[in-house]
C-alpha positions in Angstrom: -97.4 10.5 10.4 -93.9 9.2 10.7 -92.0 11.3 13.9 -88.0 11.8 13.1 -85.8 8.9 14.5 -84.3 10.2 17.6 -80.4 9.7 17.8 -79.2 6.6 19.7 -78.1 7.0 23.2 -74.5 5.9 24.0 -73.1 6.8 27.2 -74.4 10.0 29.2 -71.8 11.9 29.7 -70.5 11.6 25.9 -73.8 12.2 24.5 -74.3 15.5 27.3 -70.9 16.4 25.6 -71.8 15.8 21.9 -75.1 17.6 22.3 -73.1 21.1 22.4 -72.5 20.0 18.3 -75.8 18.6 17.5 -77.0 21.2 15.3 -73.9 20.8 13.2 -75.0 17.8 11.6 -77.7 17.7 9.4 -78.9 14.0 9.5 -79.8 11.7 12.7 -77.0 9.1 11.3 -74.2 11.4 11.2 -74.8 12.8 14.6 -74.7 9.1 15.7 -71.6 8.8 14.1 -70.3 11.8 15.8 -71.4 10.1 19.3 -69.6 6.4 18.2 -66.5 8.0 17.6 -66.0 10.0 20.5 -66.4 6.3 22.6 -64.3 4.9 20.7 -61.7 7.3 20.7 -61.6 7.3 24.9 -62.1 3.3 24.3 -59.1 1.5 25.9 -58.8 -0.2 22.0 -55.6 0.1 21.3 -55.7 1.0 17.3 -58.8 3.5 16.9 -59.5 2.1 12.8 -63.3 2.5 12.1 -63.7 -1.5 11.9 -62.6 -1.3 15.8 -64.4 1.2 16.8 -67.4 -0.1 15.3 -67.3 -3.0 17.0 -66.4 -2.0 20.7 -69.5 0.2 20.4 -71.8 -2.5 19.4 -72.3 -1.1 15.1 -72.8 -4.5 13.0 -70.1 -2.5 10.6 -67.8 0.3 9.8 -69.6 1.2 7.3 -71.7 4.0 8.4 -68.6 5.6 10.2 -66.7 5.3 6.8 -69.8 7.3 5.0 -69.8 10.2 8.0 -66.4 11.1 6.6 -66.5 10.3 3.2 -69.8 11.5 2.4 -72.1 12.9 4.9 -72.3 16.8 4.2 -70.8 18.4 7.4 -68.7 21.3 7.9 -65.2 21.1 9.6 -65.0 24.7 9.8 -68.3 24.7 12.1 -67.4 22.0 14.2 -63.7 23.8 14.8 -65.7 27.3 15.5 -67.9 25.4 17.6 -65.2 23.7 19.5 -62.9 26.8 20.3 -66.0 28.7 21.2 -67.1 26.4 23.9 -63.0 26.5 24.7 -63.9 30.2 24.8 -66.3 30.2 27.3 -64.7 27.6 29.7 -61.6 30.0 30.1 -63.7 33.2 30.7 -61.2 35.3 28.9 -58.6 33.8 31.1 -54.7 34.5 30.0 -52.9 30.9 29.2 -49.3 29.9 27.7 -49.5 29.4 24.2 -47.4 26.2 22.9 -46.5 26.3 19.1 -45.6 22.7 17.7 -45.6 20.4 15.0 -46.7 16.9 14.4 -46.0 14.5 12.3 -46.6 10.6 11.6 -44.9 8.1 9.7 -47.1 7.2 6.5 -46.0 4.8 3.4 -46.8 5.2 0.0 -47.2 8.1 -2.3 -51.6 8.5 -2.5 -52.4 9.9 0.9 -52.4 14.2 0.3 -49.6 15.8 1.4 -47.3 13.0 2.6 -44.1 14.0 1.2 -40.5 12.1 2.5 -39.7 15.5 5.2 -38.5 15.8 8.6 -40.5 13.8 11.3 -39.9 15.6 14.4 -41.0 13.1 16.9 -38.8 10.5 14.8 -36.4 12.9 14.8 -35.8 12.4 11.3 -36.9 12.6 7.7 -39.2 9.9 6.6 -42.2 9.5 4.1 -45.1 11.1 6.1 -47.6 13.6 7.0 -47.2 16.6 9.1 -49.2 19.7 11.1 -48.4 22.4 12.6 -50.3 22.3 16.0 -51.3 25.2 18.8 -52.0 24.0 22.2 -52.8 25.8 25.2 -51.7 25.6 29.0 -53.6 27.2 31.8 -52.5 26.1 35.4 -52.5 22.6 35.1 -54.7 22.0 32.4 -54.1 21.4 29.1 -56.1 21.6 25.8 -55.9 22.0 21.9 -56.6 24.9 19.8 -55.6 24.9 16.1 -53.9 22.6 13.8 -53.0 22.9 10.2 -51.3 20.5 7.6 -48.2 21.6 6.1 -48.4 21.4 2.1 -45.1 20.7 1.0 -44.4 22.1 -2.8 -44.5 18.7 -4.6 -47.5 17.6 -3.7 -49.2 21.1 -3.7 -53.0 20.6 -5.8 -53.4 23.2 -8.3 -56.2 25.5 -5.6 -52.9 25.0 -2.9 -50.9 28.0 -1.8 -47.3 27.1 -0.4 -47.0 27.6 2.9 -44.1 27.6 5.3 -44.5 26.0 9.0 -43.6 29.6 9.8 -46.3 31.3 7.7 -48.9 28.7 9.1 -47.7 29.8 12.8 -48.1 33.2 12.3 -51.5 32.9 11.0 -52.6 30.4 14.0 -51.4 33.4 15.9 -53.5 36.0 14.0 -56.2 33.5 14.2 -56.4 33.3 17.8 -56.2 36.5 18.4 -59.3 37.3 16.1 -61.3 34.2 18.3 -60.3 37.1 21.6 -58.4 34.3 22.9 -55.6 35.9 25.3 -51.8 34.4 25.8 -49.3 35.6 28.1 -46.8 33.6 26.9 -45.9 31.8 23.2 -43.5 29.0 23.5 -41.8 27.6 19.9 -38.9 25.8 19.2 -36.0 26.1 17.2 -37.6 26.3 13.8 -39.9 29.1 14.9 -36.7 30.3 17.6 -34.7 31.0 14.5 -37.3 32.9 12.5 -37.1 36.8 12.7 -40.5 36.4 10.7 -42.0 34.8 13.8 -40.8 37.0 16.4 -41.8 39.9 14.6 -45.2 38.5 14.4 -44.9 38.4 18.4 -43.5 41.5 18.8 -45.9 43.3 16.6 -48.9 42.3 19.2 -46.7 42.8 22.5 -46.7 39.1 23.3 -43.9 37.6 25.3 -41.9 34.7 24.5 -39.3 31.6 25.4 -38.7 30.2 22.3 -35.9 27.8 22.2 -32.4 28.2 19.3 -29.7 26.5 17.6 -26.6 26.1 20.1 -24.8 28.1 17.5 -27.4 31.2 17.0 -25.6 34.3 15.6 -26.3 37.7 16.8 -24.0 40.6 15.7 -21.6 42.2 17.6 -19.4 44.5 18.0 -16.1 44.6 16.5 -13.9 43.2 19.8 -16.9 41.7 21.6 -17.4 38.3 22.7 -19.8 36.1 24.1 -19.7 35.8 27.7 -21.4 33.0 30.3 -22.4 33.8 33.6 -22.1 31.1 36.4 -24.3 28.4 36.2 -27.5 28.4 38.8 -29.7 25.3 40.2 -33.1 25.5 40.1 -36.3 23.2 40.3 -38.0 22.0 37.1 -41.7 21.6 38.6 -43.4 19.5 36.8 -47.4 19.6 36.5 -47.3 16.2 39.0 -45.7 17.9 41.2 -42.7 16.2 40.5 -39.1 18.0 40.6 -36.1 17.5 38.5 -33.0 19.4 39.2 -32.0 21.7 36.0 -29.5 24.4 35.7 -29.6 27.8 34.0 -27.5 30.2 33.0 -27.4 33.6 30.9 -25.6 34.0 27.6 -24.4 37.7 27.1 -23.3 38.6 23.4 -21.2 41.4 23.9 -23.7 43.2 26.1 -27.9 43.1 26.6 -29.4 45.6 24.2 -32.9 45.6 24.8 -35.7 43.1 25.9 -34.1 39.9 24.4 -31.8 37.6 26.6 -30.5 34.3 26.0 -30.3 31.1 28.3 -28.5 28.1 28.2 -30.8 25.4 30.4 -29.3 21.6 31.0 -29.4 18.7 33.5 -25.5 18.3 33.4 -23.5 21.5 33.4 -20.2 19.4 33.0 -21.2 16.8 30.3 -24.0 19.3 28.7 -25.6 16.2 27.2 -27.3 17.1 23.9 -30.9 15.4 24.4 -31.1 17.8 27.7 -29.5 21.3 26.8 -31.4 23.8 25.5 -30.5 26.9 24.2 -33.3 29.6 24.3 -34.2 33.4 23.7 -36.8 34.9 25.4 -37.9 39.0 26.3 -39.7 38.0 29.2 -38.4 40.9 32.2 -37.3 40.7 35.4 -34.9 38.4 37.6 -36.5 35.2 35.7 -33.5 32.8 35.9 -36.0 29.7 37.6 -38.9 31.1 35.9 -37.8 30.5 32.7 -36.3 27.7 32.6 -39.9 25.8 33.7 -41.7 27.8 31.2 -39.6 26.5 28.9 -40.1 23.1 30.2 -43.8 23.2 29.7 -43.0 23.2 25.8 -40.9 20.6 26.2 -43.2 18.4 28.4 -46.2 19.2 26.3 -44.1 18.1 23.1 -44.4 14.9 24.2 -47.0 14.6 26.6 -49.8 15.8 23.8 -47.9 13.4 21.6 -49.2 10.7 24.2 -52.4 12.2 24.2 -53.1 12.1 20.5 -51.6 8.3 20.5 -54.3 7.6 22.8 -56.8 8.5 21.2 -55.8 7.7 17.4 -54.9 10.6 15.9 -52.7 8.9 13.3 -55.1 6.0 12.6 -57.1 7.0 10.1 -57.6 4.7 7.0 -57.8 7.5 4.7 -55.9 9.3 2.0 -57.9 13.0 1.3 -56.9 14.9 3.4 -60.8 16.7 3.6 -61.3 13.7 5.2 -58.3 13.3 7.3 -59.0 16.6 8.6 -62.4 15.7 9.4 -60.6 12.7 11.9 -58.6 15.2 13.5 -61.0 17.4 14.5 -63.4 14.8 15.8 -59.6 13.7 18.0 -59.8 17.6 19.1 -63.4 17.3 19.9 -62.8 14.8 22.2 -59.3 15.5 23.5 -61.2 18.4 24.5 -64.1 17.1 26.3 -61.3 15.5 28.5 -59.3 18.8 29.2 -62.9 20.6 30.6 -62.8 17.9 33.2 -59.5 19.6 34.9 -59.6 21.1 38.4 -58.8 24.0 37.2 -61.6 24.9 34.9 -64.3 22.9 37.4 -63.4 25.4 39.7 -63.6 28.2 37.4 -67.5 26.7 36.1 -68.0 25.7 40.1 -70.5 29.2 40.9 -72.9 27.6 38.2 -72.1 23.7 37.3 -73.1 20.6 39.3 -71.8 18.0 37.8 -71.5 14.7 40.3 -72.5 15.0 43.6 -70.2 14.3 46.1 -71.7 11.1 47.5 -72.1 9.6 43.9 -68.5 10.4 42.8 -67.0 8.6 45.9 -69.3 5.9 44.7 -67.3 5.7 41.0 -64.3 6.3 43.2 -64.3 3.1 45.1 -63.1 1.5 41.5 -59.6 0.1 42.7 -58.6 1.5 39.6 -59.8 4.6 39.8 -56.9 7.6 39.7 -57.3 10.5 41.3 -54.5 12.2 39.9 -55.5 16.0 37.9 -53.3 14.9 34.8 -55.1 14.6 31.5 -54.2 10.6 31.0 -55.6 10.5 35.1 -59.5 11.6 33.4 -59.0 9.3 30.1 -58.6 6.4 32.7 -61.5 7.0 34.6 -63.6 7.9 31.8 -62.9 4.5 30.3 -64.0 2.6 33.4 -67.5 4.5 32.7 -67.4 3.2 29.5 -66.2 -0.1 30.1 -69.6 -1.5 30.9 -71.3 -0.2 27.8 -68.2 -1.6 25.8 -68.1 -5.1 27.6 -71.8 -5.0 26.5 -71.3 -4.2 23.1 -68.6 -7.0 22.9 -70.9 -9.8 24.6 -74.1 -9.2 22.8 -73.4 -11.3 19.5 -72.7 -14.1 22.1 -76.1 -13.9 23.7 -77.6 -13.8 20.1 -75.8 -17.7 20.4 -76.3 -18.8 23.8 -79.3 -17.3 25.7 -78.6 -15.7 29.2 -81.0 -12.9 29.5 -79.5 -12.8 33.5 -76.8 -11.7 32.1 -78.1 -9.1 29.6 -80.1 -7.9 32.5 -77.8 -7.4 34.7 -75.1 -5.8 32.6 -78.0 -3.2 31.3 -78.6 -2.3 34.9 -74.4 -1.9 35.3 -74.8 0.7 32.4 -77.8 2.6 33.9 -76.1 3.2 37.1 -72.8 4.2 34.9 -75.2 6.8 32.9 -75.5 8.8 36.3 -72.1 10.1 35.6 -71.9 13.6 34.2 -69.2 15.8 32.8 -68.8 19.8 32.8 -69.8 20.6 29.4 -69.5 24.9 29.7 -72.7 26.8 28.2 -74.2 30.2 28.2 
């Protein structure tokens, strides 16, 4: 009797990971595929194309990795449920900051779905290309993804497509997240989502608080005989998640008088030259004396605006070689799959798992940590790093094995193997029950 093919091992700790999804995919290949691509994607190669990751870990050819999301019959909408669940259960129903934000990536020609010439916000321009509109989350320091979704624009709707605006697609994120039980304290947007009465509404309607940022020249009504009036500027620390501190000032924008919960802000670095790049106007109903309190939750948007950007670069989130979007979104989730498994290895939710997760013990981990490039900072590109020095040894493997198919050094094969081995004593938090 023929026993089913057990999957092939890659590195511990990303097959302890991928195991929570195993039931997902229906065939032993496509769960291999699932495993390849999350060490690729933490690989230090710098473009993350399926012929590159195939070959850092060790597959003869793409092609199998071009058939998992072509052709192989698993669900996106399972693997995201399955994601924001095990999200769910490492933030024990935990309040976080809730960042709303789009994407978007530079992408020529005309045949990949939804790439439309439209504004490119990290461009800071309008270019031919693709864009989502993202939610991420922030709890203490740590940082994770929740839900993303492409924007559609009209002319290249499909006939089953339903127009959408980027505030439409917020506000249902929103709903969305709510319905998963996940709880925010705080929703950060910018100016496109700032400006939208249809947004805040959405916000206001569940009693959520919010800093969400506004054109320099908002309009609010007034009285006839009113006018806008600026209190004194005041300095305050921007604290960044580092540690880091920038001086920023702040001060409070009064049209005609407060009438209710909302307030306005005007936050810069230079209160004489009020340089555009670093003055923000925002509008938030959060209460209280918060004149240094807002101004750094504001700065998390701004900070996670680019520093998930950096995240997403790093692991290839715009290097997909495809042009349905099914498919495309099958790439991004896999990238949220794994920019997740990185986020669960924060301080802040191993403390929060530490009454019933071992992971490392201590006297192994100062072992891994004798590396002399080994960070031990808490930041999100700090664990990447450190998770591609585990890797490196099954990658430098993968690399050199078509050369001892030439030249014969079984030393050397040996040797390396054993350099794996001890690497595969290296666990990650992976949150269950």
């Amino acid at each position: 009797m023929n026993l089913p093919r057990k999957a092939t091992k890659t590195v511990s700790f990303v097959d302890e990971y991928c195991e929570t999804y195993k039931d997902i995919f229906p065939e032993v290949r496509s769960y291999e595929c699932l495993k390849y691509l999350h060490l690729g994607m933490i690989s230090e190669v710098k473009r993350k194309t399926l012929p590159a990751i195939a070959k850092v870990v060790g597959i003869t050819n793409a092609q199998s990795l071009h058939h998992f999301l072509k052709e192989s019959p698993w669900s996106v909408e399972k693997l995201r449920e399955r994601r924001l669940k095990l999200l769910s259960k490492a933030l024990k129903e935990k309040k976080f900051i809730l960042v709303i934000d789009e994407t978007g990536d530079k992408k020529k020609g005309k045949k990949t779905d939804y790439v439309d010439r439209q504004y490119i916000g990290n461009l800071g321009k309008i270019e031919q290309g693709i864009v989502s509109v993202n939610a991420y989350g922030i709890w203490e320091e740590a940082v994770f993804p929740l839900i993303c979704k492409v924007y559609k624009p009209q002319k290249r709707l499909k006939p089953e497509d339903k127009y959408q605006t980027k505030i439409e697609i917020a506000r249902e994120i929103i709903e969305e997240l709510r319905e998963r039980q996940f709880k925010f304290e705080v929703v950060l947007a910018d100016s496109l989502y700032g400006e939208s009465s249809e947004f805040r509404r959405t916000l206001e309607k569940h009693n959520l608080k919010y800093v969400v940022a506004i054109r320099s020249n908002h309009g609010v009504l007034m009285p006839a005989g009113a006018r806008v009036k600026r209190n004194r500027w005041q300095e305050f620390d921007r604290v960044f998640t580092n540690g880091k501190k920038e001086k920023r000032y702040i001060r409070e924008i009064i049209f005609g008088h407060r009438r209710g919960d909302i307030r306005y802000w005007e936050i810069t670095t230079d209160p004489e030259q009020l340089p555009e790049n670093s003055t923000w106007y925002i509008m938030t109903n959060l209460p209280g004396k918060i004149q240094k309190s807002v101004g750094n939750t504001y700065g998390l948007r701004t900070w996670i605006e680019y520093g998930f950007k950096q995240c997403k670069n790093e692991l290839g989130w715009a290097d997909y070689r495809v042009t349905d979007y099914a498919e495309i979104e099958k790439w991004w989730e896999i990238v949220l799959c794994v920019f997740l498994m990185v986020s669960l290895q924060s301080p802040s939710f191993l403390k929060l798992a530490a009454d019933n997760c071992v992971i490392n013990s201590p006297s192994l981990l100062s072992q891994f940590q004798q590396h002399p490039w080994w960070q031990f900072g808490h930041g999100w590109k700090h664990i990447l790093n450190n998770f591609r020095l585990v890797i490196q040894p099954a990658i430098f493997l993968a690399l050199i094995l078509p050369w001892l198919s030439v030249f014969s050094f079984p030393s050397v094969y040996h040797y390396l193997s054993k350099l794996v081995a001890l690497m595969n004593q290296f666990h990650v938090y992976v949150p269950s029950g």
